[in-house]
C-alpha positions as semicolon CSV with decimal commas, in nm:
position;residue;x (nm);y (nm);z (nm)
1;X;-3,196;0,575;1,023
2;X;-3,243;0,272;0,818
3;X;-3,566;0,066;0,900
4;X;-3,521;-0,206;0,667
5;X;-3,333;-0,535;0,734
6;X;-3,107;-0,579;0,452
7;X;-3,066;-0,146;0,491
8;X;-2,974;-0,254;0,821
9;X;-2,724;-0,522;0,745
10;X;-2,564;-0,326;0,451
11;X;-2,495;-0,018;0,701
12;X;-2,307;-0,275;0,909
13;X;-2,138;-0,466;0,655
14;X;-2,048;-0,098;0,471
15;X;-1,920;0,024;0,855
16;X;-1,699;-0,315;0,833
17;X;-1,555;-0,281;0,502
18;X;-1,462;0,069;0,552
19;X;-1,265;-0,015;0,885
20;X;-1,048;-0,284;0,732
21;X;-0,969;-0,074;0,401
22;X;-0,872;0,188;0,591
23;X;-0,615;0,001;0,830
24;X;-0,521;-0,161;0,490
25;X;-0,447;0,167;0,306
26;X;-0,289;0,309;0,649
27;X;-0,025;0,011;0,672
28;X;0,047;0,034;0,265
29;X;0,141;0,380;0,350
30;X;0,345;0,323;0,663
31;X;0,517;0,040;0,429
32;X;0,563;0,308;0,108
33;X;0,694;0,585;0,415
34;X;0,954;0,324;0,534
35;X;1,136;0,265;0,177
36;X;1,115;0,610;0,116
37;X;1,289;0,677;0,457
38;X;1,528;0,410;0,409
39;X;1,603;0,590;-0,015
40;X;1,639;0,924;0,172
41;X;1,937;0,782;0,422
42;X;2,066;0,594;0,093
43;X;2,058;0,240;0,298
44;X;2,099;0,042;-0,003
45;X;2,032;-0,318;0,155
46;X;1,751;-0,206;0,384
47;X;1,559;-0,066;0,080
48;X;1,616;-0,401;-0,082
49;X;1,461;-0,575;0,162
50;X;1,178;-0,344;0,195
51;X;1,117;-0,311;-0,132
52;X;0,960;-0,709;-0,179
53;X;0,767;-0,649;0,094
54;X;0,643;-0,324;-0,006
55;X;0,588;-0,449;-0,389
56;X;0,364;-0,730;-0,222
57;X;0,169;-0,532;0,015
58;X;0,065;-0,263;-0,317
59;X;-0,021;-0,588;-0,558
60;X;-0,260;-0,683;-0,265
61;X;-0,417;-0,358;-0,208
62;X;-0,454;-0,330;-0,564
63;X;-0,609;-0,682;-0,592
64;X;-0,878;-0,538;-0,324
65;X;-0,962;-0,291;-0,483
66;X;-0,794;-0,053;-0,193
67;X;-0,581;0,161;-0,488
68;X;-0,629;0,184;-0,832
69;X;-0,476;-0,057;-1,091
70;X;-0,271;0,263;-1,251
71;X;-0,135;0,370;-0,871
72;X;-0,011;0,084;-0,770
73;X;0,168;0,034;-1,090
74;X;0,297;0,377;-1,049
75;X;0,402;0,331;-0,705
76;X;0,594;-0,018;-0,802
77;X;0,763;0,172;-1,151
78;X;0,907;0,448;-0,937
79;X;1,007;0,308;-0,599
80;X;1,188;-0,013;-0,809
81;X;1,364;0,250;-1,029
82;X;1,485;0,467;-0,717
83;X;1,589;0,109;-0,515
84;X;1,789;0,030;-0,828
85;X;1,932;0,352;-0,861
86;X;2,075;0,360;-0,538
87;X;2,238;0,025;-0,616
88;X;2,423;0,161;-0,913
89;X;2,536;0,464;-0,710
90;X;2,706;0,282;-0,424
């Protein structure tokens, strides 16, 4: 166990940090799960309107440093080509 002050504080602030990036990672998922869900049962409009949302939510994550630069580019690439896609098909 840390004796130290600032070991101390840097324990706590570390314990912090690591709670709220993983509730942020958890809800960018449960946002990526939902398009997905909504591409799979070919809901054109509803994957639309997800899509902004989920766009936003990676650009954040990726501006905090929760997902790499490259993923989140990925992630926007693909799920933008697959929302489009399903346009074109209706």
């Amino acid at each position: 166990m840390a004796r130290i002050q600032s070991a101390v504080k840097n324990i706590r602030k570390n314990r912090r940090r690591n709670a709220i990036n993983r509730a942020s990672r958890s809800r960018l998922r449960s946002q990526i799960r939902k398009i997905r869900e909504l591409l799979a049962r070919k809901d054109a409009d509803g994957a639309r309107q997800a899509l902004s949302a989920t766009l936003s939510l990676l650009d954040r994550s990726r501006g905090k440093g929760i997902i790499h630069r490259n993923a989140a580019a990925r992630y926007k690439s693909r799920l933008t080509r697959q929302v489009a896609a399903l346009g074109r098909a209706r």
